[in-house]
PDB file of N, CA, C and O in Angstrom:
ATOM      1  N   UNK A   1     -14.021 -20.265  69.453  1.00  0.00           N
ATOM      2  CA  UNK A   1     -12.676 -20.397  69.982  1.00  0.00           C
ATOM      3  C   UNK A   1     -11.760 -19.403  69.268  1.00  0.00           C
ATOM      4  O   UNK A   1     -11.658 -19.440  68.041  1.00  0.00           O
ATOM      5  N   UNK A   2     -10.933 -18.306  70.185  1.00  0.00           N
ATOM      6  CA  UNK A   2     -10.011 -17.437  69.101  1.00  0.00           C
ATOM      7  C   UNK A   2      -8.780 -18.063  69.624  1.00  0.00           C
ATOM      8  O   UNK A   2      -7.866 -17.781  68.849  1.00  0.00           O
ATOM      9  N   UNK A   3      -8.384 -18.752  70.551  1.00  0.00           N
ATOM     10  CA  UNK A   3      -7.140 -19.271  70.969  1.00  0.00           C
ATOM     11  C   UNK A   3      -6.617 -20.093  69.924  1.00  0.00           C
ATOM     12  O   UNK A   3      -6.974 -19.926  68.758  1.00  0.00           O
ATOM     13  N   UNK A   4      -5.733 -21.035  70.290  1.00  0.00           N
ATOM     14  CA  UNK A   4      -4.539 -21.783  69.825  1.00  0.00           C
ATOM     15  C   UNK A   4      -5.247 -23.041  68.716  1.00  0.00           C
ATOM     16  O   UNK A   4      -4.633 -23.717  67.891  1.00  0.00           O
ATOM     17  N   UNK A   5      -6.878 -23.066  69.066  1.00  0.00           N
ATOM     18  CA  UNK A   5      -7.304 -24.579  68.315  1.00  0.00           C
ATOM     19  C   UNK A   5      -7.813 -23.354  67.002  1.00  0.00           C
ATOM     20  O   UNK A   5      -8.166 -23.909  65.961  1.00  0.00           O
ATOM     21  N   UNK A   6      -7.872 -21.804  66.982  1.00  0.00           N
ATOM     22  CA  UNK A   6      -8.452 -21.552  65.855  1.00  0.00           C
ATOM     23  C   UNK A   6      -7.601 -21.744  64.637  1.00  0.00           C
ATOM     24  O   UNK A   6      -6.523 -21.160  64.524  1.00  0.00           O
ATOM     25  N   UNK A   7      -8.105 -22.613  63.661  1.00  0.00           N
ATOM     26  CA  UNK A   7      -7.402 -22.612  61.806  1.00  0.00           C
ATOM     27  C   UNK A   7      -5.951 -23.977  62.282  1.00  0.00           C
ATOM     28  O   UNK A   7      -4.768 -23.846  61.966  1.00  0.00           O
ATOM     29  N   UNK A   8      -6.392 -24.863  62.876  1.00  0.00           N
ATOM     30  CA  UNK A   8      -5.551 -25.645  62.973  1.00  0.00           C
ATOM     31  C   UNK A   8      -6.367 -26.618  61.720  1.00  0.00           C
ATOM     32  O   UNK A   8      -7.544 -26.805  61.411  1.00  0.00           O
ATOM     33  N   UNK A   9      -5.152 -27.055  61.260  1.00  0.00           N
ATOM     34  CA  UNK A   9      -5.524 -28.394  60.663  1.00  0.00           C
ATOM     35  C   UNK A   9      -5.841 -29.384  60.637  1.00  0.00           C
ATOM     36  O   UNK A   9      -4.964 -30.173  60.989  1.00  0.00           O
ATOM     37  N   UNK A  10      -7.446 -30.131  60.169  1.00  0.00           N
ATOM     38  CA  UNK A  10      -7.406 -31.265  60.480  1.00  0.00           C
ATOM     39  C   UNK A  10      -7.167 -32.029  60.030  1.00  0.00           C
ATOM     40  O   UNK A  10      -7.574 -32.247  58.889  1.00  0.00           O
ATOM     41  N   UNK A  11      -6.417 -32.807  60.651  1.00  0.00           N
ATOM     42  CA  UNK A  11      -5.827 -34.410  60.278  1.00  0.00           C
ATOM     43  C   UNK A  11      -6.372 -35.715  60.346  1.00  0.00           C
ATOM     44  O   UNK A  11      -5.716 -36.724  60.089  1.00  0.00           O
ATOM     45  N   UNK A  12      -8.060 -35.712  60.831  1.00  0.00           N
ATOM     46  CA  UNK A  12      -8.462 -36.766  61.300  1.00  0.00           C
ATOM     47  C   UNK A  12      -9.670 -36.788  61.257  1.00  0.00           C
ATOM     48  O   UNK A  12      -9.808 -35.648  61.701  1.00  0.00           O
ATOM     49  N   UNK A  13     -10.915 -37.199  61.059  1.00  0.00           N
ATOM     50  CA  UNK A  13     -12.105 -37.124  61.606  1.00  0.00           C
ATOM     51  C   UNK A  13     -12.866 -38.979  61.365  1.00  0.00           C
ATOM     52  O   UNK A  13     -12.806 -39.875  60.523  1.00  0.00           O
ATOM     53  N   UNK A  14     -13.667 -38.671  62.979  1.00  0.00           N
ATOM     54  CA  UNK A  14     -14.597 -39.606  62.621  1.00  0.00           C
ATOM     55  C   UNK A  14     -15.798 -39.244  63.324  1.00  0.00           C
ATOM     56  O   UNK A  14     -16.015 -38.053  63.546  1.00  0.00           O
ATOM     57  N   UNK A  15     -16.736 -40.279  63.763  1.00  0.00           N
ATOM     58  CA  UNK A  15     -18.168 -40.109  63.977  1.00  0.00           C
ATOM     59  C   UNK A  15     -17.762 -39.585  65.186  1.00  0.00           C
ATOM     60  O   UNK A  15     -18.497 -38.598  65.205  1.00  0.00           O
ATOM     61  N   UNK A  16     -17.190 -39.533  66.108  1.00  0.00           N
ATOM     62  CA  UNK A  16     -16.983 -39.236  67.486  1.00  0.00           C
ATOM     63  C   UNK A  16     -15.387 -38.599  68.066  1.00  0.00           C
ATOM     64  O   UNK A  16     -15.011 -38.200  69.169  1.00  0.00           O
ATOM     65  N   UNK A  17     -14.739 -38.731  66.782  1.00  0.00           N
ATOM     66  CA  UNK A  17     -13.529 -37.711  67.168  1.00  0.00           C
ATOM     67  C   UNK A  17     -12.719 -36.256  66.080  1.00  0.00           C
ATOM     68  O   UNK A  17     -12.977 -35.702  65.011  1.00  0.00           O
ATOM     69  N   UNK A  18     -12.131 -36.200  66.683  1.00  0.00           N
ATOM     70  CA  UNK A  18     -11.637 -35.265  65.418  1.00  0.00           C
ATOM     71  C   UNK A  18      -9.856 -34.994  65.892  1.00  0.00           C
ATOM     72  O   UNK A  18      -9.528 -34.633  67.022  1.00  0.00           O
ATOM     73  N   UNK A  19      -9.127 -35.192  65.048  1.00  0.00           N
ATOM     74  CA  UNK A  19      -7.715 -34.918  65.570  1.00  0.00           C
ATOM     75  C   UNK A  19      -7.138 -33.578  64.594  1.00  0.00           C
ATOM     76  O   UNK A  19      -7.399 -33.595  63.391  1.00  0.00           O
ATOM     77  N   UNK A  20      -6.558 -32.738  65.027  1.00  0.00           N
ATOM     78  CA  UNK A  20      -5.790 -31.525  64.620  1.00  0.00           C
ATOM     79  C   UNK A  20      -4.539 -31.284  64.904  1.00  0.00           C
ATOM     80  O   UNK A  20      -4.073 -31.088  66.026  1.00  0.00           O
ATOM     81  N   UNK A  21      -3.999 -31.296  63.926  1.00  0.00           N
ATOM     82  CA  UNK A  21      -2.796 -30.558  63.761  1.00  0.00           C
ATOM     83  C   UNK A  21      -2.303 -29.955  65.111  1.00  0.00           C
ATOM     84  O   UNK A  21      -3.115 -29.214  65.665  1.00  0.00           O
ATOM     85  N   UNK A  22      -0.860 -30.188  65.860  1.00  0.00           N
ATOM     86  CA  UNK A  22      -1.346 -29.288  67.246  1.00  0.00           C
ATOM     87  C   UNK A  22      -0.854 -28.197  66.844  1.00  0.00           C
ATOM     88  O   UNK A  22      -0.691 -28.219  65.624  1.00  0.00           O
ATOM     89  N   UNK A  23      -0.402 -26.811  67.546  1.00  0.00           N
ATOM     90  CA  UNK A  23       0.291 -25.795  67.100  1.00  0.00           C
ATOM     91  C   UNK A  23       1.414 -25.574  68.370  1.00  0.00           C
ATOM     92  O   UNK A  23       1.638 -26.201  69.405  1.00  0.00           O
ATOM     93  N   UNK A  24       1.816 -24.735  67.942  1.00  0.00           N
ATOM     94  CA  UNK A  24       3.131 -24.541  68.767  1.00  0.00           C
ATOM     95  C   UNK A  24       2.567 -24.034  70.525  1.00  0.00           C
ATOM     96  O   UNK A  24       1.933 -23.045  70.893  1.00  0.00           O
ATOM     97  N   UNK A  25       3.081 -25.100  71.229  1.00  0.00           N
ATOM     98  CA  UNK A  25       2.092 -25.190  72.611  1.00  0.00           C
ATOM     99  C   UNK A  25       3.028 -24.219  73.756  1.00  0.00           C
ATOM    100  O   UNK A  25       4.247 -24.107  73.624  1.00  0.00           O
ATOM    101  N   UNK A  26       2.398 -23.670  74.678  1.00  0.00           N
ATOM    102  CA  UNK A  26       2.772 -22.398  75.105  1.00  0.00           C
ATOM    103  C   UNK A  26       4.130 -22.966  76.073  1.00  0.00           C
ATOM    104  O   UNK A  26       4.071 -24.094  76.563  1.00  0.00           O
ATOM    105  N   UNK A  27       4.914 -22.392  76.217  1.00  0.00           N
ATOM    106  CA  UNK A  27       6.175 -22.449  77.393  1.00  0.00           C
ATOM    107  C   UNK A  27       5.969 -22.471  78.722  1.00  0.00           C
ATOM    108  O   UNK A  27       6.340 -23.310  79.543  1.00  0.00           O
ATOM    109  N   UNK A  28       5.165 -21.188  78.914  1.00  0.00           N
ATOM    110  CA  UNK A  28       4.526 -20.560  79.805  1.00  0.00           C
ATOM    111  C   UNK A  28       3.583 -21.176  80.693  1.00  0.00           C
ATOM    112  O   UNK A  28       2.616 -21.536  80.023  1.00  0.00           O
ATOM    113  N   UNK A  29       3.449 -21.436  81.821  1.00  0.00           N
ATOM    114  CA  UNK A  29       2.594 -22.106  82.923  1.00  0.00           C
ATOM    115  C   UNK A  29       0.925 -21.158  82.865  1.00  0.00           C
ATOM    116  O   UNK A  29      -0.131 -21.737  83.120  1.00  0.00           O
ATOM    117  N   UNK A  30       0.980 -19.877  82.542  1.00  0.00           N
ATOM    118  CA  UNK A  30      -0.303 -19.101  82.322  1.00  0.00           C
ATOM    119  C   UNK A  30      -0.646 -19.710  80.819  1.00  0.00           C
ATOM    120  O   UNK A  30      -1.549 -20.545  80.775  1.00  0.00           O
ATOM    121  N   UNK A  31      -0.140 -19.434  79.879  1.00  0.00           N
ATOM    122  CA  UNK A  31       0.005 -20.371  78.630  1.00  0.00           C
ATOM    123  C   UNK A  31      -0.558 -21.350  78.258  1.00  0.00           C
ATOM    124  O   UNK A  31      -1.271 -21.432  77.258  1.00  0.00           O
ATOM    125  N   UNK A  32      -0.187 -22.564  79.351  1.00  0.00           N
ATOM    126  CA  UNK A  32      -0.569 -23.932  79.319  1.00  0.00           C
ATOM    127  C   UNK A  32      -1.224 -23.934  79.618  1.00  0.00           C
ATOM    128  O   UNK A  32      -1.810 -24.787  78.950  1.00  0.00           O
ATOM    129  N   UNK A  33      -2.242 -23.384  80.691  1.00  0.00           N
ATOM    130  CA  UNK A  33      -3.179 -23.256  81.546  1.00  0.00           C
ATOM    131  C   UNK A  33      -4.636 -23.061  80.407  1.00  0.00           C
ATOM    132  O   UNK A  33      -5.647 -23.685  80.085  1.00  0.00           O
ATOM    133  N   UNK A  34      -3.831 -21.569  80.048  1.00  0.00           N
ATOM    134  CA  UNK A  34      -5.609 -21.156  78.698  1.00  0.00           C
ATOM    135  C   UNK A  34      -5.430 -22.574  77.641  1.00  0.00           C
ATOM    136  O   UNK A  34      -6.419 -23.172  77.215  1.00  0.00           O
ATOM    137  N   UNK A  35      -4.394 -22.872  77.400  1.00  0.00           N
ATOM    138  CA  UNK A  35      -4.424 -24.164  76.545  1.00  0.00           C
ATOM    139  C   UNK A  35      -5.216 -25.397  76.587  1.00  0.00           C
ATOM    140  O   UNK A  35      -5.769 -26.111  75.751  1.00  0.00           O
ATOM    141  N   UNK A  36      -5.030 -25.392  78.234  1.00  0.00           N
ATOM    142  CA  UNK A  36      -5.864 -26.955  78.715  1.00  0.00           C
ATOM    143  C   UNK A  36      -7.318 -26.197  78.948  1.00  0.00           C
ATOM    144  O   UNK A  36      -8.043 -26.580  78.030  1.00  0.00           O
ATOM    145  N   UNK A  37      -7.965 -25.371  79.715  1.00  0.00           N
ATOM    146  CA  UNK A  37      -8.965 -24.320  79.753  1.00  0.00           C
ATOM    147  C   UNK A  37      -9.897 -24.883  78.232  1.00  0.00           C
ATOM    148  O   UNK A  37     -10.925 -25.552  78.125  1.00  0.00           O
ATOM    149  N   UNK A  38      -8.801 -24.127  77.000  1.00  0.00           N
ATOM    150  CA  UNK A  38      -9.545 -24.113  76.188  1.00  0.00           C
ATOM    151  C   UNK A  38      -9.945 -25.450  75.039  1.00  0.00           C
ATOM    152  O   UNK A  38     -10.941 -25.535  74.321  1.00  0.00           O
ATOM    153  N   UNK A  39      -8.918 -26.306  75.155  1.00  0.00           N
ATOM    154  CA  UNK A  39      -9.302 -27.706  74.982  1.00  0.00           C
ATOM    155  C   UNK A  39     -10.546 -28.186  76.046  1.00  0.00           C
ATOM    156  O   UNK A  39     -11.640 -28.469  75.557  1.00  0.00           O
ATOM    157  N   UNK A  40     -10.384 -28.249  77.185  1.00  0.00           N
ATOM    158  CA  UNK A  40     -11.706 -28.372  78.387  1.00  0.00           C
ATOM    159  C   UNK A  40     -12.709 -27.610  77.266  1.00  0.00           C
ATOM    160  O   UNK A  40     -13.221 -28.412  76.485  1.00  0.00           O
ATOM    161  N   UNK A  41     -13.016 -26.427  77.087  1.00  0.00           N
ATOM    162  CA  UNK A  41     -14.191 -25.808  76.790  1.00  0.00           C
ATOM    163  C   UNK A  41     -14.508 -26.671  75.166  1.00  0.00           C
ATOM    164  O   UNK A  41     -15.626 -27.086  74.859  1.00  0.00           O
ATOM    165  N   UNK A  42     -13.915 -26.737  74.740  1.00  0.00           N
ATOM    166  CA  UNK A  42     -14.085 -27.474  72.851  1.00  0.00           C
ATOM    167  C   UNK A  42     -14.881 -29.023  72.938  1.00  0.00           C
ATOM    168  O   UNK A  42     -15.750 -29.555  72.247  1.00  0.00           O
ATOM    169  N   UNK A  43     -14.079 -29.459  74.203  1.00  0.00           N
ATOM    170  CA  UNK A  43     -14.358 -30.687  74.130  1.00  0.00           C
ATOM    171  C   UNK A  43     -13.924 -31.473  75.390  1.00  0.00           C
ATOM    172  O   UNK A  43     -12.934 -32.205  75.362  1.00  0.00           O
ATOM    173  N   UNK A  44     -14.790 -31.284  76.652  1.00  0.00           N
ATOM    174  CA  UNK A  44     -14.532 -31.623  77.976  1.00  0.00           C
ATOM    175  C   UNK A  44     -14.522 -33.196  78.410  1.00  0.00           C
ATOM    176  O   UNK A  44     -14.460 -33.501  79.601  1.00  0.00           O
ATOM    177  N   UNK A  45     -14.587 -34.163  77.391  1.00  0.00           N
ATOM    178  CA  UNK A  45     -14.707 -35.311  77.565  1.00  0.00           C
ATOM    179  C   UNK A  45     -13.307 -35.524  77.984  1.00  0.00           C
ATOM    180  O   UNK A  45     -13.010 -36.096  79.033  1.00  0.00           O
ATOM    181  N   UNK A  46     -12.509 -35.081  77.193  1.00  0.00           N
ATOM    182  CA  UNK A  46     -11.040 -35.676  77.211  1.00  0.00           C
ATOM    183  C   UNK A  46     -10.113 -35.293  78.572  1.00  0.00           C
ATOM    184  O   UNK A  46      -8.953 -35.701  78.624  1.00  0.00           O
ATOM    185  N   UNK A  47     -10.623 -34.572  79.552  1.00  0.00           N
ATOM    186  CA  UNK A  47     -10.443 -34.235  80.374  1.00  0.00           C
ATOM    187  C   UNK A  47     -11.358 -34.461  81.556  1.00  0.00           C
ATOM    188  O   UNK A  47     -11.003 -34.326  82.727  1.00  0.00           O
ATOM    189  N   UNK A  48     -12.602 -34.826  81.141  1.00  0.00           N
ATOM    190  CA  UNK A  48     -13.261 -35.133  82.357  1.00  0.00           C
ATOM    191  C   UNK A  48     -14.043 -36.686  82.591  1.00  0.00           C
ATOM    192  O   UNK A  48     -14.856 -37.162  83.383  1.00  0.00           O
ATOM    193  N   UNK A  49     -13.009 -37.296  80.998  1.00  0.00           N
ATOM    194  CA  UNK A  49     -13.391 -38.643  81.072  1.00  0.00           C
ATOM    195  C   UNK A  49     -12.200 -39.232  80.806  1.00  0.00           C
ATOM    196  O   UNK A  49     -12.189 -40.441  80.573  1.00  0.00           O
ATOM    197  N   UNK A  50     -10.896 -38.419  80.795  1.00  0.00           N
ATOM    198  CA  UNK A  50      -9.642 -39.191  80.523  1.00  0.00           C
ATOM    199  C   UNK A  50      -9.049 -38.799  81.127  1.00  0.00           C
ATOM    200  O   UNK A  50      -9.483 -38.782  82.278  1.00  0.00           O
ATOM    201  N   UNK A  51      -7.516 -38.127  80.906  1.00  0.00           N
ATOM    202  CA  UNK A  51      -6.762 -38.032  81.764  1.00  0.00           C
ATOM    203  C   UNK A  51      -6.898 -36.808  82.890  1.00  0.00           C
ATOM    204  O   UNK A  51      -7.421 -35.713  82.684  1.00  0.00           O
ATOM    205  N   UNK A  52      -6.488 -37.124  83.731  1.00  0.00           N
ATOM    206  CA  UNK A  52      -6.857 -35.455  84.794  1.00  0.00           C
ATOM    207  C   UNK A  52      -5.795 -34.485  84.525  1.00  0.00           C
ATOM    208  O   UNK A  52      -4.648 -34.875  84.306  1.00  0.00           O
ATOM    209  N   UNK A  53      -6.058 -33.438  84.527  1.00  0.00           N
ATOM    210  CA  UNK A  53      -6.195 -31.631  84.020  1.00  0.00           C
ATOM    211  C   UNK A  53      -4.431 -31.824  84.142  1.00  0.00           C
ATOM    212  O   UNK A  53      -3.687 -31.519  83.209  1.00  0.00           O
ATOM    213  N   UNK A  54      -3.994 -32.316  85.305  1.00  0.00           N
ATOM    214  CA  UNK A  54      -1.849 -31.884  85.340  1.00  0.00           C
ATOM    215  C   UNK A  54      -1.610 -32.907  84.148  1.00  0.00           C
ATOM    216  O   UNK A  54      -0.924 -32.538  83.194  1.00  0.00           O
ATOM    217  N   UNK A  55      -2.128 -34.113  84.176  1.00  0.00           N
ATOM    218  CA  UNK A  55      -1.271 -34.797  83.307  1.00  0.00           C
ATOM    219  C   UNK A  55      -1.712 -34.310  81.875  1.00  0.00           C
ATOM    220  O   UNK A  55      -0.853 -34.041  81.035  1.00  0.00           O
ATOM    221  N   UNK A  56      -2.822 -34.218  81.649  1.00  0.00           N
ATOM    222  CA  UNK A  56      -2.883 -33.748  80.391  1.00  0.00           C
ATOM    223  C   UNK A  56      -2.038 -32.813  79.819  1.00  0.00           C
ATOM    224  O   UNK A  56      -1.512 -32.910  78.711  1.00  0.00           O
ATOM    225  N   UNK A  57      -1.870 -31.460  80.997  1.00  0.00           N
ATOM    226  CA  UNK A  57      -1.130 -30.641  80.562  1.00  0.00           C
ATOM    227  C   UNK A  57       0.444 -30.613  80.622  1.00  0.00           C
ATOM    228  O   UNK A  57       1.296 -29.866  80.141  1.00  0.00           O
ATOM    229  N   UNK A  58       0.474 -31.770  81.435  1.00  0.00           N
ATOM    230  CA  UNK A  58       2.389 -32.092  80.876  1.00  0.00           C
ATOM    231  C   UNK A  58       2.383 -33.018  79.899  1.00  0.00           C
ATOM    232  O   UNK A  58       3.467 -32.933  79.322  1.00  0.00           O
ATOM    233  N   UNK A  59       1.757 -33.805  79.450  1.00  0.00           N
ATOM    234  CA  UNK A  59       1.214 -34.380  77.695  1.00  0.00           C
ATOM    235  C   UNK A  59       1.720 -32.957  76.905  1.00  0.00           C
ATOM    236  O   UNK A  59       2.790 -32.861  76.305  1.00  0.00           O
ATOM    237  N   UNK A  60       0.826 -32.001  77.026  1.00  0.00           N
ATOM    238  CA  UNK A  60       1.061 -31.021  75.684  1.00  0.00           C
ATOM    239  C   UNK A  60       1.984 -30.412  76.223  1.00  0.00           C
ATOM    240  O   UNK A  60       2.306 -29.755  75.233  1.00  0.00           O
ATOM    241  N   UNK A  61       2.918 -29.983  77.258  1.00  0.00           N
ATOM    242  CA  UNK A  61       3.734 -29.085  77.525  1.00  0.00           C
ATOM    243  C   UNK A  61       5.255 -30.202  76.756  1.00  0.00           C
ATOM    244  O   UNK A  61       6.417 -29.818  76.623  1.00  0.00           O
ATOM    245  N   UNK A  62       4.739 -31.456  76.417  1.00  0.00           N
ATOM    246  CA  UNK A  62       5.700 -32.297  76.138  1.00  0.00           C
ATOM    247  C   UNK A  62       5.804 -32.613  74.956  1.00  0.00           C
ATOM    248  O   UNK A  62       6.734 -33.335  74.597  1.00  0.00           O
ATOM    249  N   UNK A  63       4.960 -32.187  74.161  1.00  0.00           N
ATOM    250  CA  UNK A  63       4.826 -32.300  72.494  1.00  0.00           C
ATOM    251  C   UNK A  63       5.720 -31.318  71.860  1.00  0.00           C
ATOM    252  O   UNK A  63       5.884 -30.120  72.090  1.00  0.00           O
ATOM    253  N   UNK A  64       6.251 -32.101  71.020  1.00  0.00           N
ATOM    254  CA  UNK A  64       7.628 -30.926  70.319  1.00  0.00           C
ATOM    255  C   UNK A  64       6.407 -29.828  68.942  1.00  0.00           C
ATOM    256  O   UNK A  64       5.408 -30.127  68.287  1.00  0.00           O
ATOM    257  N   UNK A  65       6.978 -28.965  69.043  1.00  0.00           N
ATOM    258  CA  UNK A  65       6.288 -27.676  68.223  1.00  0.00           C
ATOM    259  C   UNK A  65       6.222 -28.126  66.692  1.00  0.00           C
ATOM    260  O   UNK A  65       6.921 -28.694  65.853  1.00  0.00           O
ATOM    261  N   UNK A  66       4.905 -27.505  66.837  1.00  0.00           N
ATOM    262  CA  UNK A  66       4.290 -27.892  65.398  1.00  0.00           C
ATOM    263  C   UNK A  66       4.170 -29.213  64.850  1.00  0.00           C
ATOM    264  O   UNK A  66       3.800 -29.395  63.690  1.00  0.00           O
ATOM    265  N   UNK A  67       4.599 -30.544  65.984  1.00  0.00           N
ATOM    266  CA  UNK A  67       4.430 -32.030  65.164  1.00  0.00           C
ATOM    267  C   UNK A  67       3.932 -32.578  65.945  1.00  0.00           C
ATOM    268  O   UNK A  67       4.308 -33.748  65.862  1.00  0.00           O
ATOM    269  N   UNK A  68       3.074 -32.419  66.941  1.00  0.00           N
ATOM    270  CA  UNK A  68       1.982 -33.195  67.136  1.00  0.00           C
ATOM    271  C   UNK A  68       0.608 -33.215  66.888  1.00  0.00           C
ATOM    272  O   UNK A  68       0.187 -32.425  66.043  1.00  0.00           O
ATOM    273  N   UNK A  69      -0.098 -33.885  67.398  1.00  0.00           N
ATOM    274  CA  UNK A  69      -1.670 -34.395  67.049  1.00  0.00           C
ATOM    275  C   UNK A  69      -2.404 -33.638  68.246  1.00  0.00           C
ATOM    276  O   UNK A  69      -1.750 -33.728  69.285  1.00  0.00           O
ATOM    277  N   UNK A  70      -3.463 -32.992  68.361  1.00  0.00           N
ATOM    278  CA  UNK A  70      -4.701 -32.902  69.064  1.00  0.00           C
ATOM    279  C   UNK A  70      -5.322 -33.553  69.292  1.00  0.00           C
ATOM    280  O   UNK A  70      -6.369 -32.988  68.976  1.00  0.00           O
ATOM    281  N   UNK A  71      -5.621 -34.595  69.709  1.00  0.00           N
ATOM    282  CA  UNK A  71      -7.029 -35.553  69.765  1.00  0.00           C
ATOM    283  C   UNK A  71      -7.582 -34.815  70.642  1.00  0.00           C
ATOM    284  O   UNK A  71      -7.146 -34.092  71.537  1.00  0.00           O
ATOM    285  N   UNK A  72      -9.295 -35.272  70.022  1.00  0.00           N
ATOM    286  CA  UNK A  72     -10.748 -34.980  70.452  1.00  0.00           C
ATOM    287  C   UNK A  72     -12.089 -35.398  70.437  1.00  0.00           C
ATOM    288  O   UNK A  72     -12.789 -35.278  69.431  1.00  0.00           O
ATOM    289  N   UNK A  73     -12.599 -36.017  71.785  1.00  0.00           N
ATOM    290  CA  UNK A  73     -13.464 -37.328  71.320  1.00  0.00           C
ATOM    291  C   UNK A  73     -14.584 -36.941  72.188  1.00  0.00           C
ATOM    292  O   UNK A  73     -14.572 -36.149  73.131  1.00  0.00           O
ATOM    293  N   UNK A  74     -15.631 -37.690  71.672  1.00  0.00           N
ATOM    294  CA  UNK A  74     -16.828 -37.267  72.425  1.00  0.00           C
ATOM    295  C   UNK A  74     -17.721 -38.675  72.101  1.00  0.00           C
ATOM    296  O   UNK A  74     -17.951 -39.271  71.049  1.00  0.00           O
ATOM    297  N   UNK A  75     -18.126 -38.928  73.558  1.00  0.00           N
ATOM    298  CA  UNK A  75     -19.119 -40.036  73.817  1.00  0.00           C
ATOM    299  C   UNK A  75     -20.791 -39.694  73.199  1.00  0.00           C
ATOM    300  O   UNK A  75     -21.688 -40.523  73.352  1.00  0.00           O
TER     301      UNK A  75
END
């Protein structure tokens, strides 16, 4: 991954998840797009076993910069 999840911090781990630090999430509708893309590619559960692809991405288009959480889980 060279996008937005590379050298984030983690804040969390367990047997089946991992939460990170989020980083400052894009403005931009092309932006948001490689954002959700590249969360999908890291870890496609959370998207293809939770919420669907718009809402997710108005979730992070709705997180204030630099203070939220990443969650990331896998069955």
């Amino acid at each position: 991954m060279g996008g937005p999840l590379r050298r984030r911090p983690v804040v969390g781990i367990g047997s089946d998840t991992l939460l990170l630090q989020a980083g400052r999430t894009p403005t931009d509708p092309a932006g948001l797009d490689a954002l959700v893309a590249e969360h999908h590619a890291f870890c496609p559960d959370g998207i293809d076993q939770g919420l669907p692809a718009e809402e997710y991405r108005a979730g992070l288009a709705a997180q204030q910069p630099d203070r939220g959480v990443w969650a990331f889980w896998w069955d």
